[in-house]
C-alpha positions as a Markdown table, in Angstrom:
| # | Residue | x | y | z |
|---|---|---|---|---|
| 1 | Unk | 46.5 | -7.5 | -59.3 |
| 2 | Unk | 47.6 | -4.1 | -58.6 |
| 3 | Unk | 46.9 | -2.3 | -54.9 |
| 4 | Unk | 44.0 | 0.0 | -56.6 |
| 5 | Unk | 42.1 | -3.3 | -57.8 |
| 6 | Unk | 42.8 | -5.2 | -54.3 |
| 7 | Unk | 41.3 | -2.1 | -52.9 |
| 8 | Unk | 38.6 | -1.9 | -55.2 |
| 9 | Unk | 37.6 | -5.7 | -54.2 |
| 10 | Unk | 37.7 | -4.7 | -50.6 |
| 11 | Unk | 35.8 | -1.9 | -51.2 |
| 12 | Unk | 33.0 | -4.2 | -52.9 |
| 13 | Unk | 33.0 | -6.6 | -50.6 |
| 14 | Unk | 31.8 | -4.3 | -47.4 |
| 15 | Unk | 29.4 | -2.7 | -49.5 |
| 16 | Unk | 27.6 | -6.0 | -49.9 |
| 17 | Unk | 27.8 | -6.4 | -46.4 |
| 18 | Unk | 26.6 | -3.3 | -45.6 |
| 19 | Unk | 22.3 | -3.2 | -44.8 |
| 20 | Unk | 20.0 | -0.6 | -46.9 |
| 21 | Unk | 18.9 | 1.2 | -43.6 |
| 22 | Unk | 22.7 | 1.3 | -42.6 |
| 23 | Unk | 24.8 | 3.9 | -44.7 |
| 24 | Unk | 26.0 | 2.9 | -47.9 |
| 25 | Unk | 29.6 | 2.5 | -49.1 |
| 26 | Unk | 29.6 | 2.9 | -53.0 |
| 27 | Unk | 33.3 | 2.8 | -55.2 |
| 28 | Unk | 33.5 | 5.2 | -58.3 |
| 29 | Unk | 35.1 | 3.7 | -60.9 |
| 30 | Unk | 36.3 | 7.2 | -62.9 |
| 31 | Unk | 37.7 | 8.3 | -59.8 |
| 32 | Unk | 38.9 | 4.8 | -58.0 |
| 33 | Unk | 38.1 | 6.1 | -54.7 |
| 34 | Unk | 35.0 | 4.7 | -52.6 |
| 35 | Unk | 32.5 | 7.0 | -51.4 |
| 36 | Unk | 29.3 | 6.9 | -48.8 |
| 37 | Unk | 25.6 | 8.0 | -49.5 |
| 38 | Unk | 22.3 | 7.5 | -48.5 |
| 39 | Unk | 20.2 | 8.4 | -44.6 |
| 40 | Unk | 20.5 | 5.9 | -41.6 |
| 41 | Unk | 16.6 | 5.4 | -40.8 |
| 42 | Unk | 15.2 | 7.1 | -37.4 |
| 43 | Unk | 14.5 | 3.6 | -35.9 |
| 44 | Unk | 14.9 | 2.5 | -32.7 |
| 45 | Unk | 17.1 | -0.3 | -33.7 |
| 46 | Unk | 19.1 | 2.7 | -35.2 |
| 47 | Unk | 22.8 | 1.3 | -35.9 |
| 48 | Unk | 25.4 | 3.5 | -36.1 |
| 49 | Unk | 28.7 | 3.2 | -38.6 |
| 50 | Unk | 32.2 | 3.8 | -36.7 |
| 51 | Unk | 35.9 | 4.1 | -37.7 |
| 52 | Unk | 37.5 | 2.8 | -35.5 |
| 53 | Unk | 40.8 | 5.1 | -34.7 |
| 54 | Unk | 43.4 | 3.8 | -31.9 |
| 55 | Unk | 41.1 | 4.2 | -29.2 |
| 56 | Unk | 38.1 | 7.1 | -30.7 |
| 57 | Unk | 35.8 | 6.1 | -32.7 |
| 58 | Unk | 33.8 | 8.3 | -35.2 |
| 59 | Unk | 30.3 | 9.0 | -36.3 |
| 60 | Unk | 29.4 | 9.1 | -39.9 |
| 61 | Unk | 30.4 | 12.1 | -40.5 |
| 62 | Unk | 33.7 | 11.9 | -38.8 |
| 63 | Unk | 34.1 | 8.8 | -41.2 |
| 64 | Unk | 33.5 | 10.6 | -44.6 |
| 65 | Unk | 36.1 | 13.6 | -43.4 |
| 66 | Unk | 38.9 | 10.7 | -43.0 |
| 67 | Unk | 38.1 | 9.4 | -46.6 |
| 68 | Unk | 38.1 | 13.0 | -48.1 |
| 69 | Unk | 40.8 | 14.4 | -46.1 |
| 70 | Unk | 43.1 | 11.4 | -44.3 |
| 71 | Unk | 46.7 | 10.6 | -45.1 |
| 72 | Unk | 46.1 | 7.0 | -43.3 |
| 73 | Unk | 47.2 | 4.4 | -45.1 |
| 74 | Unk | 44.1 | 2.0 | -43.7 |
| 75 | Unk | 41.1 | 2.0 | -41.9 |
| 76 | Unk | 38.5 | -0.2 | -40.0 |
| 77 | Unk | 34.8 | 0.0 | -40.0 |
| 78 | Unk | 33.2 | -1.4 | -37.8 |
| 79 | Unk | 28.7 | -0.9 | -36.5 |
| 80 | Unk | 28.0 | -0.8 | -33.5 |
| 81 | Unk | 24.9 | -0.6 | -31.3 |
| 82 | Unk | 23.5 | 2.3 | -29.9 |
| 83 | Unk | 25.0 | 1.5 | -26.4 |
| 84 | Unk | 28.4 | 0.5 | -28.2 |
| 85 | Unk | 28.3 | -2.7 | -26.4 |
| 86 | Unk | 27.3 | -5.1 | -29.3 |
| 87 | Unk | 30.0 | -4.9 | -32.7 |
| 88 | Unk | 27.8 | -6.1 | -35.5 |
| 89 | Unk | 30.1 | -5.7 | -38.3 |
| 90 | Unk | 33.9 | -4.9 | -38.8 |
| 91 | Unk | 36.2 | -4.5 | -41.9 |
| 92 | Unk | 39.6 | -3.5 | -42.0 |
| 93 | Unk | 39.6 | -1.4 | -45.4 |
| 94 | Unk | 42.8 | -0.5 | -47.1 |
| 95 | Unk | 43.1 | 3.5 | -48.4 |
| 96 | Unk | 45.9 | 4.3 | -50.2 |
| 97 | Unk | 46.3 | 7.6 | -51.9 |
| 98 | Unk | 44.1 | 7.1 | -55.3 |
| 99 | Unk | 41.4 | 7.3 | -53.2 |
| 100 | Unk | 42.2 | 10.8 | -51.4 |
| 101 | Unk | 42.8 | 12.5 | -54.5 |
| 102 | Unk | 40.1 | 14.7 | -55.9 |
């Protein structure tokens, strides 16, 4: 199994973890690099999706510029509550450069 399938995998596996009212990682397969879609839900149980950075973490859209534009060779995801207090969900998520190309 080469490093683009391992990743692929990876990729599939947090997607199934991930809840509809939550984000939604998705992987294309034409361009092997995993993408997110879809609206969180105006709740008050809100969740919001982090990447988790050293010690900053990121909003959603903070997260989809690091996939697009990021050199790193991994990151971690993790959701958090609204007061940050609670981690309901965290994946360390391997991105190697077949996924930043365009």
């Amino acid at each position: 199994m080469d490093q683009t399938d391992l990743e692929k995998g990876l990729t599939k596996k947090l997607q199934k973890r991930l809840r509809p009212s939550w984000h939604e990682l998705r992987y294309d397969e034409i361009r092997n690099k995993p993408y997110l879609i879809g609206k969180k839900k105006e709740t008050d149980e809100i969740k919001t999706l982090c990447l988790v950075d050293g010690c900053r973490n990121m909003n959603f859209q903070g997260l989809v510029n690091h996939i697009q534009d990021s050199g790193q060779s991994s990151i971690t995801l993790a959701i958090y509550s609204d007061d940050s207090t609670s981690v309901f969900y965290k994946c360390q998520m391997g991105l190697k450069s077949p996924f930043l190309r365009e």
